[in-house]
N, C-alpha and C positions, 0 to 999 in steps of 0.2 A: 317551804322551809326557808327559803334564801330567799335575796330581792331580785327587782328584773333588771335587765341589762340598759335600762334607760338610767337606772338610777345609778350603779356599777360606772357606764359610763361620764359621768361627772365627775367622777374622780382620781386625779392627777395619774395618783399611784398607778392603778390599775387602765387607765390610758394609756401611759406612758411606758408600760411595760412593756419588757420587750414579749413578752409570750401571749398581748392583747390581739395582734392579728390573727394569729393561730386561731384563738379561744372565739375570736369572733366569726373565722372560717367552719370550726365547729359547731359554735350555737347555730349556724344559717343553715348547716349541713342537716342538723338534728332538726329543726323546723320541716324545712324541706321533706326530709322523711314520715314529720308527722303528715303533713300535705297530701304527699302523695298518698298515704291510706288514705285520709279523709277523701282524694278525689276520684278514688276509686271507690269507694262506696257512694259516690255522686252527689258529694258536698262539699261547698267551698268554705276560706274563714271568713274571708271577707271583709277583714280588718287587722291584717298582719303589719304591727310594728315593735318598735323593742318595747315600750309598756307592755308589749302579752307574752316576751319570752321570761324566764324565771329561771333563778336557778335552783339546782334540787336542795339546796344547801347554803349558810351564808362561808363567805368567804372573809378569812382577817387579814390577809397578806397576798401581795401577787402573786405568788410563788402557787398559790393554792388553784391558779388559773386553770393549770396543766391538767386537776383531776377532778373539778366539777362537771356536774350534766347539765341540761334545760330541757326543762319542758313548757307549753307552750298552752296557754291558756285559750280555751276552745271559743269562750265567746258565744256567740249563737248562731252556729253555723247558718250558712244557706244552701237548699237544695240548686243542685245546677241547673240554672234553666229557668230557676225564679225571679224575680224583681229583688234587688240588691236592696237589702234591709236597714246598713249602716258601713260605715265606711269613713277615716280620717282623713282626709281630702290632702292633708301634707303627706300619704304613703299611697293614697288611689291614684288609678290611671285615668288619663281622661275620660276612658269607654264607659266609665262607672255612669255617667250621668244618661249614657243613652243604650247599654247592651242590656243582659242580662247576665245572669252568677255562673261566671264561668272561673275553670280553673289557671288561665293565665291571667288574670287579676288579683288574686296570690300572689304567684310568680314575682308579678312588679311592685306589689307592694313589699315584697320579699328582698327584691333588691334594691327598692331605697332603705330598705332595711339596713342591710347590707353596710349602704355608703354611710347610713347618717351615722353607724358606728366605727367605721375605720374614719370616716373623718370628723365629726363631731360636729358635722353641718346638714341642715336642709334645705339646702339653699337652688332647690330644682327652678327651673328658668322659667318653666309656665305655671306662677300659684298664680298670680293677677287670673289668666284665664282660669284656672280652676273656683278661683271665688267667683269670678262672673259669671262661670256656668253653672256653680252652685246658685247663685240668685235667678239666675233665667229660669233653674229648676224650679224652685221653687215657685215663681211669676208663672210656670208653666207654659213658658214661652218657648216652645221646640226649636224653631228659626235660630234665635241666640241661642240657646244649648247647642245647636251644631256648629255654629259657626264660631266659638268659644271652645269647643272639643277640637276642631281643626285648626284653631292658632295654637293650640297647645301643643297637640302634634305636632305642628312645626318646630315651632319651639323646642322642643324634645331632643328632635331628630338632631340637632347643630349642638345642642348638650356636650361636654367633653368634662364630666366628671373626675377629678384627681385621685384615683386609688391604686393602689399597689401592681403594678404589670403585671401581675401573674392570676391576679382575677378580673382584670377590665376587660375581657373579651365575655368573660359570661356576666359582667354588668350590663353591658352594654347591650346586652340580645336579652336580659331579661327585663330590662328597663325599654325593651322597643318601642316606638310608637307605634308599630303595628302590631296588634297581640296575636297575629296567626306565625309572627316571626318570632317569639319566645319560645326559652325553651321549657320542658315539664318541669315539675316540680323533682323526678326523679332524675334527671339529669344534671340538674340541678343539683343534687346530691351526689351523682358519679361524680361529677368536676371537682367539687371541695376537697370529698373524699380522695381524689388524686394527691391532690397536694397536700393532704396532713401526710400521705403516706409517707 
């Protein structure tokens, strides 16, 4: 019914309101929740960014933030544990190019989610290596894809993204560059959920 939050976010109005943080604490909250079902039934999205969240409804006016939903466009899931199908390389983690589908690759594409909405940038520090490790992929060259996943992680780790205090502690643990340091997808959800409260 409504457009998605990529497109929402281009606009002044609804930026610059004051009730966009909130609204964007909830879209991540209501993702998150769809998440964790999906990863408990042992499937990932695999391509979480704001192009796939939607709202249930269009909105004319900021004011209308407060009482829309989203939901979250499925895409084609992958089972966990499979070869990673697809993937927008400005919202994956480095590990996309050499793990398998797992559910904190979500997570962090969850929370660049996250950022590229409260701040209107994606300006993550490792895309040079993420392109290079996309082309090693593809060259099939293993050697470069690792070595291209580990300048990124570094990269990452020295990261000081600029978002609101009160959710840069769980940016920054779900943006890790170690994905055994993230948190779930339903954690994920308790945390937001604190603060609309």
């Amino acid at each position: 019914e409504g457009t998605t939050l990529s497109r929402l976010l281009l606009r002044d109005c609804y930026y610059y309101s004051p009730l966009w943080e909130k609204t964007v604490y909830r879209a991540i909250a209501s993702v998150a929740n769809a998440l964790a079902d999906m990863h408990k039934l042992g499937l990932i999205h695999g391509d979480i960014k704001p192009q796939k969240v939607f709202l249930t409804r269009e909105v004319i006016r900021p004011e209308e933030l407060n009482s829309v939903e989203f939901n979250l466009d499925l895409g084609a899931p992958v089972r966990i544990g499979k070869k990673m199908s697809q993937a927008t390389i400005e919202f994956a983690p480095p590990e996309v190019f050499i793990d398998t589908a797992k559910p904190y690759t979500d997570v962090f594409s969850l929370g660049l989610t996250m950022y590229s909405l409260l701040s209107r940038k994606l300006d993550r520090p490792d895309m040079t290596e993420m392109e290079r490790a996309l082309i090693c992929y593809q060259n099939n060259d293993l050697g470069c894809v690792n070595s291209q996943v580990n300048n990124a992680k570094n990269k990452l780790a020295l990261w000081d993204p600029q978002v609101p205090l009160e959710v840069k502690p769980l940016l920054m643990s779900m943006i890790n560059p170690n994905p055994t340091y993230r948190p779930t997808a339903v954690d994920v959800f308790k945390y937001l959920l604190n603060l609309l409260r």
